[in-house]
N, C-alpha and C positions, 0 to 999 in steps of 0.2 A: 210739401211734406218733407221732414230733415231724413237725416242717415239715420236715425234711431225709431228704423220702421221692418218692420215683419213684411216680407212680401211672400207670396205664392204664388207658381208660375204653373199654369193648364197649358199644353200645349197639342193635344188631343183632337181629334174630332172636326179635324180642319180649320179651326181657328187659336191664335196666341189669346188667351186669357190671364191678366194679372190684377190682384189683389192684395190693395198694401192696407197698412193700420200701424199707427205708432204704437212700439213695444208693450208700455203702461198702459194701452189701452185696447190691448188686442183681445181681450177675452170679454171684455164690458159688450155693453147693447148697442153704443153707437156702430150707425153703418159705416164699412170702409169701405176706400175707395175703390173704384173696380173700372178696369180697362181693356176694351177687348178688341181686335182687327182678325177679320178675312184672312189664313196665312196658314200654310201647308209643309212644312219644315219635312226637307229630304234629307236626310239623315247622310247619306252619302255624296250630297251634292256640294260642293265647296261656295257657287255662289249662294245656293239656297240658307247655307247657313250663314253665312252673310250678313243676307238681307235679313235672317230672324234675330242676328243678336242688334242691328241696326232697329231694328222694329220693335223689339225688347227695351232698350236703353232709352228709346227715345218716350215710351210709358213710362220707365223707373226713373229716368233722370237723375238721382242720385244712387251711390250703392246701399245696399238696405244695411241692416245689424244683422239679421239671418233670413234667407230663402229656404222656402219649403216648396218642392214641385210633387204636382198630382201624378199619381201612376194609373192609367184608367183599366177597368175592372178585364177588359174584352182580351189584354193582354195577360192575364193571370188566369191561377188554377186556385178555385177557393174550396175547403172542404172544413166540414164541422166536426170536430170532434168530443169525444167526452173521454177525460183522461182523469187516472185516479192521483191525483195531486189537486194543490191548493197555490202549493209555490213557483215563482214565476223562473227561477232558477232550474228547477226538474222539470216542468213544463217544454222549456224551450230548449233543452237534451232530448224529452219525447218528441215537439213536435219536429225537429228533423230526422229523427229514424221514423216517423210518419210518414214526413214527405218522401224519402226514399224509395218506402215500404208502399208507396200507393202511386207513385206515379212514376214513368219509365223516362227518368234522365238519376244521371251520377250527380252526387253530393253537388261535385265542384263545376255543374252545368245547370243547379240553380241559386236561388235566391229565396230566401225563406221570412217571412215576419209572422207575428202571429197576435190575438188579440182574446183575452179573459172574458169570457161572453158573461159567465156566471157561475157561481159556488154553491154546491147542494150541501146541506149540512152531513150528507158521510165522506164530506172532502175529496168529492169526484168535482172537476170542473169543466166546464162547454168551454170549446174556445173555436176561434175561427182563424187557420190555416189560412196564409196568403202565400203561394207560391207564384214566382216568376225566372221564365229561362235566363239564365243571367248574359246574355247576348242583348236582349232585348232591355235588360236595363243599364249595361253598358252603354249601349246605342242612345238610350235616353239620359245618360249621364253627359257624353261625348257632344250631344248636344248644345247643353248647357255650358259644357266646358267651352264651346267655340265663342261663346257670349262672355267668357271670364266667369261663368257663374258655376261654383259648389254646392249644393244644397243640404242643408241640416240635414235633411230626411227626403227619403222619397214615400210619399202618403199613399195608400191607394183609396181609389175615387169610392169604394163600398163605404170606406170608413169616413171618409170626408163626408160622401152625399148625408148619410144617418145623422153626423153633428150635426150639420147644418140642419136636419129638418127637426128635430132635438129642440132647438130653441126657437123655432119659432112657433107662433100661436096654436097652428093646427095642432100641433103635437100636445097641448095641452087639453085638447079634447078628445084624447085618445083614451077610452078606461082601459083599467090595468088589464085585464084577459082578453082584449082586441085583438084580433088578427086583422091585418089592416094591407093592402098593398100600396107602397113608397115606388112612383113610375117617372123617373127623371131622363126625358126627352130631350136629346145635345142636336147636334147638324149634323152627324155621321151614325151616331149608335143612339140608342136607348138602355138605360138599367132599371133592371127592377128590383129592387127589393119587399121582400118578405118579411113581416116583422109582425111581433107582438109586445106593446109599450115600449119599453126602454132596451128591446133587447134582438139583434138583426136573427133570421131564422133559415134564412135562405136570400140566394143571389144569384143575379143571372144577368148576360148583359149579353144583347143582340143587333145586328146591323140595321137598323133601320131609323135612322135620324131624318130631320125635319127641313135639314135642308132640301130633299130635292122639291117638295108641294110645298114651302110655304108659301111661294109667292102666284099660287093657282086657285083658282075660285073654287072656295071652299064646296061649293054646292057643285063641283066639277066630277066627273067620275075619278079621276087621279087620286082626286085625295078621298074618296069614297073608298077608292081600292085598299090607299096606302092605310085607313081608317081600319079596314078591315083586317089587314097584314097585322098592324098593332096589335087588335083582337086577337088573333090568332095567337102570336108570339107569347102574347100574357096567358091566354086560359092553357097551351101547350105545357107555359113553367109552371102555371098552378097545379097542372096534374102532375110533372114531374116532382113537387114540395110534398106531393098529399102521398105520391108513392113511395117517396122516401121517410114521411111521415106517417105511417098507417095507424100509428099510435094513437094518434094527439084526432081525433073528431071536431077538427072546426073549421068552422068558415070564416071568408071573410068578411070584417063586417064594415070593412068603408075602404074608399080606392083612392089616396091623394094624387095627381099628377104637379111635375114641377117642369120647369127648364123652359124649353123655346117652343113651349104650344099655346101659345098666349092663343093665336087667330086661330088655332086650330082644336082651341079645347071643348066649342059646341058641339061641334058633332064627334068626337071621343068621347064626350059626356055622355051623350046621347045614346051610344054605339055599348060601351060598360057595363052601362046601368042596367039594359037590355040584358046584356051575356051575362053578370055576375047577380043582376037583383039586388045592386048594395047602391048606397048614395057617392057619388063623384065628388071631388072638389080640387080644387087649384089652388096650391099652398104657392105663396111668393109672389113678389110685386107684379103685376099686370099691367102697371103701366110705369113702368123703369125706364132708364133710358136705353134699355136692350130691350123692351118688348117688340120691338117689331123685327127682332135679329131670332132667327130659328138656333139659339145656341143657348146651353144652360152653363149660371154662373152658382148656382149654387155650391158645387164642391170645392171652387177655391175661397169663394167666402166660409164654407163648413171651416175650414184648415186655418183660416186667417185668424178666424173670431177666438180657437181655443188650438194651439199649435202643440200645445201640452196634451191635451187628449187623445192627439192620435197614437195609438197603442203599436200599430203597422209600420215599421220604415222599413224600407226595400234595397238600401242601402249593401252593399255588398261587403261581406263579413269582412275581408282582408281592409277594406280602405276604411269599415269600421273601428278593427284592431291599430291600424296607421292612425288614425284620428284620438287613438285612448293614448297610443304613445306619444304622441305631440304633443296632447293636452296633461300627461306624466311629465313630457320636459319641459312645458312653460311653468307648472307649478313647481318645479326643484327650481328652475332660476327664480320664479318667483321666492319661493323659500330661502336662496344663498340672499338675494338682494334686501329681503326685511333682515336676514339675519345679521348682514353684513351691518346694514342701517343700526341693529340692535345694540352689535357689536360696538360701534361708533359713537353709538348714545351711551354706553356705559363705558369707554375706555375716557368720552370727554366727563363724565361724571364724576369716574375716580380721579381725573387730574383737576376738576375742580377743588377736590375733598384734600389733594395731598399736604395742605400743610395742617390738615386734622388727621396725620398721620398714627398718634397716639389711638388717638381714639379707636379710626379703623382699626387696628392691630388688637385692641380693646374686643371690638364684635366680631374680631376673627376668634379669638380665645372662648368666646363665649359659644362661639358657632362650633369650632375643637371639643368642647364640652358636652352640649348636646347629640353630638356622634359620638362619642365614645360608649354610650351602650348598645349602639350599633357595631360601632367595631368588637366589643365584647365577643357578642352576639356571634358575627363573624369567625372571630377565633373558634368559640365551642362546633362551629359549624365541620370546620376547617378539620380541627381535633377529629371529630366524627365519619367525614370525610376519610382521614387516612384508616380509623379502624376498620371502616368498609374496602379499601383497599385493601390491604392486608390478609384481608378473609379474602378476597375476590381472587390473591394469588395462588389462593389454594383450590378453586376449579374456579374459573372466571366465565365456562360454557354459558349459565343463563345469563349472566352480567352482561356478557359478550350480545348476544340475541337479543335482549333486551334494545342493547344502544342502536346494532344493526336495525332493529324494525322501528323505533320512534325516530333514526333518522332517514327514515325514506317515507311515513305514515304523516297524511296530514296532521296538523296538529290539534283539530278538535275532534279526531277519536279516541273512544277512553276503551283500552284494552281489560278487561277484571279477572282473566284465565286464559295459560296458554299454556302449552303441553307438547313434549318431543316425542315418539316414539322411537322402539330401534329401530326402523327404517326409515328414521330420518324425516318423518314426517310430523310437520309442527300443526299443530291446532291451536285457532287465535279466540275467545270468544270476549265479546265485546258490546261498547252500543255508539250511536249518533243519534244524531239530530236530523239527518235526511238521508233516503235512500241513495242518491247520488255518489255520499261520503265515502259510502260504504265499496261503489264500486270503483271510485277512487282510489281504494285504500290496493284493492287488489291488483289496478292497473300499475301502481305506487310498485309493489309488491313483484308482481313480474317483471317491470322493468329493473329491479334493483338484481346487483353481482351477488348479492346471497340468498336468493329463492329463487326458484322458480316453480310451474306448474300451479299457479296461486289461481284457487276458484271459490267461490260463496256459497258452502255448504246446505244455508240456510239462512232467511228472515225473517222476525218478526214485530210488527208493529204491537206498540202498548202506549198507552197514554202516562203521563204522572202531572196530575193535575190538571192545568190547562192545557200541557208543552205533550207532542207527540214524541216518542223513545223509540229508535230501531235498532231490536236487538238481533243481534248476526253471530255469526259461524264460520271462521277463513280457516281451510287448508291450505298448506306449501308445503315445498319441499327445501331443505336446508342443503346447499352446495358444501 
């Protein structure tokens, strides 16, 4: 496989899992390739990491076009919200004073992604909160850095395992009001997902992976035990989904399991079908050439096959902002070097053209002609211009407030009323296009040397037309 391939790196659950696919074909139905070793990466160990980016290179053999690594669920905080937006810009201002506002670490101790579950038509939307402590995904970054590897995105494994089961068949026999339980079984954890058709509803992920039984006789009391732990775990988060859901009266109506219980899915079958009275099935190859490895490859194939879907990156805001301005300064060289190219093309143009000097001189006059009713134009402008100065030096106050407030006001709010008192207090009223703008305007506002004390009176949303209008009300005070 050449350098022009997508890789994703699992390094979870006690084993390196990688999955590559050439770029052009990473979202198609062919299966990519997938690679996995035994291998337990000490995050602080200087040989252990070592040995993983040795163990990594020697799967990738060449460097990819871009890597995406899995971030697994057991290390995060996932919570559901339903926020009154539509847009993914107010959204993701909401869901960090969410994460603040519900979970006990500061801003800058964690790590926030988040993912549009779905749109109700009064423009409320469900989305799904991914937080994680940002130690923990430094740690998992620092990783991959010892290996030379940066990754596009850090994925989490909720959103990965759904793609993946998404597209394959089972998911097609899912009808649309299913509540359905998605149980992907690794060598150290298990997750479950909660879901109804196309849409995740609940997540949980617990320690109890398939390495320790799978190499003990299924018919052994061990894995009888470990069978019933399973149990347990799952009807526990079912009742913890249905308390948090008291709403919604349903059941589940089918159980898929995935990952590394190939040997172990008869008697999980068995054991299920009993506690929930719903039919079991085992979505993904059973006979791969990991079926007899207790470990699931599902999530870095989900991430491989659609790298564009995943909604989630874990990415740490700062080395995100660092990554917007690099990719700001390759496209301005980029832009000096066509221009320059541009330049080049037409200065050899015009000295091919020079001894049709006449002529040129010809399409210049003519090119003089067609701007002179613009410079016209210009002039009456200009003229108009000075009569409004003129007046302006005879009280220039509003003139004056006017220029002071549009230059600190972003520039797509439209002001239609403002008003001074004697105590110096200005009233703005006004509209936008999103509520964000608005509080913008007044951060805009207090930071600037001519107001202070700037707060939002009041807002209200109105439609025109298709297009949502929010109209507002700023106080300040005039220095």
């Amino acid at each position: 496989m050449g350098s022009n391939q997508i890789a994703v790196i699992d390094f979870s659950n006690g084993w390196l899992k990688v999955a590559q696919a050439q770029a052009g074909a990473a979202s198609g139905t062919g299966a990519p390739f997938v690679s996995a070793a035994e291998f337990t990466v000490e995050a602080d160990n200087k040989l252990s990491r070592k040995e993983f980016s040795s163990l990594l290179w020697a799967i990738l053999k060449t460097r990819p076009k871009a890597v995406y690594s899995c971030f697994p669920r057991h290390y995060a905080t996932v919570r559901f919200l339903k926020l009154p937006s539509a847009d993914a810009g107010e959204i993701a201002s909401m869901v960090e004073f969410q994460a603040e506002k519900q979970l006990p670490f500061s801003k800058e101790d964690m790590v926030t992604g988040f993912k549009i579950l779905s749109t109700d038509t009064d423009g409320f939307s469900r989305v799904m909160l991914a937080v994680a402590q940002k130690n923990a995904v430094d740690s998992h970054l620092s990783i991959l850095k010892s290996a030379g590897i940066m990754p596009k995105a850090i994925c989490l494994s909720t959103e990965a395992l759904f793609g993946w089961f998404m597209s394959t068949q089972a998911a097609k026999l899912v009808m649309d009001s299913a509540l359905y339980l998605l149980v992907d079984i690794d060598a150290s954890f298990t997750e479950l997902l909660i879901c109804e058709k196309s849409e995740i509803l609940f997540t949980r992920s617990f320690e109890h992976g398939a390495g320790p039984v799978y190499k003990l006789d299924i018919n052994g009391p061990a894995v009888r035990v470990w069978v019933d732990a399973l149990k347990e775990h799952l009807r526990l988060s079912y009742l913890a989904y249905k308390k948090e859901n008291a709403a919604q009266d349903k059941k589940v109506q089918k159980i898929f399991i995935s990952g590394g219980a190939v040997k172990l899915f008869a008697r999980i079958k068995e054991e299920l079908e009993k506690e929930f009275n719903v039919a079991v099935e085992f979505c993904g190859k059973k006979d791969g050439n990991f079926a007899d490895k207790p470990l699931s490859l599902s999530k870095a194939i989900g991430i491989v096959r659609a790298p564009e879907k995943m909604s989630i990156n874990l990415i740490p805001q700062e080395l995100k902002t660092s990554r917007l301005h690099k990719q700001k300064k390759d496209d301005l060289v980029r832009f000096y070097v066509l221009s320059a190219t541009a330049f080049l093309c037409l200065f050899t143009l015009i000295g091919s053209r020079f001894l049709y000097k006449k002529m040129y001189l010809n399409y210049l006059n003519a090119q003089l002609q067609e701007l002179r009713p613009y410079a016209d134009k210009a002039e009456i402008m200009a003229d108009k211009l000075k009569i409004v100065y003129r007046q302006s030096e005879k009280n220039s106050a509003p003139l004056e407030i006017l220029r002071q407030l549009y230059s600190v006001m972003p520039g797509d709010i439209n002001i239609s009323n403002f008003s001074l008192s004697d105590s110096r207090v200005l009233m703005l009223r006004g509209y936008s296009k999103s509520m964000s703008r608005v509080f913008q305007t007044v951060q805009a506002l207090e930071g600037s040397a001519y107001f202070k004390k700037a707060k939002v009176i009041f807002t209200d949303k109105r439609k025109v037309g298709q297009e949502e209008i929010i109209d507002f009300q700023i106080s300040c005070v005039l220095e």
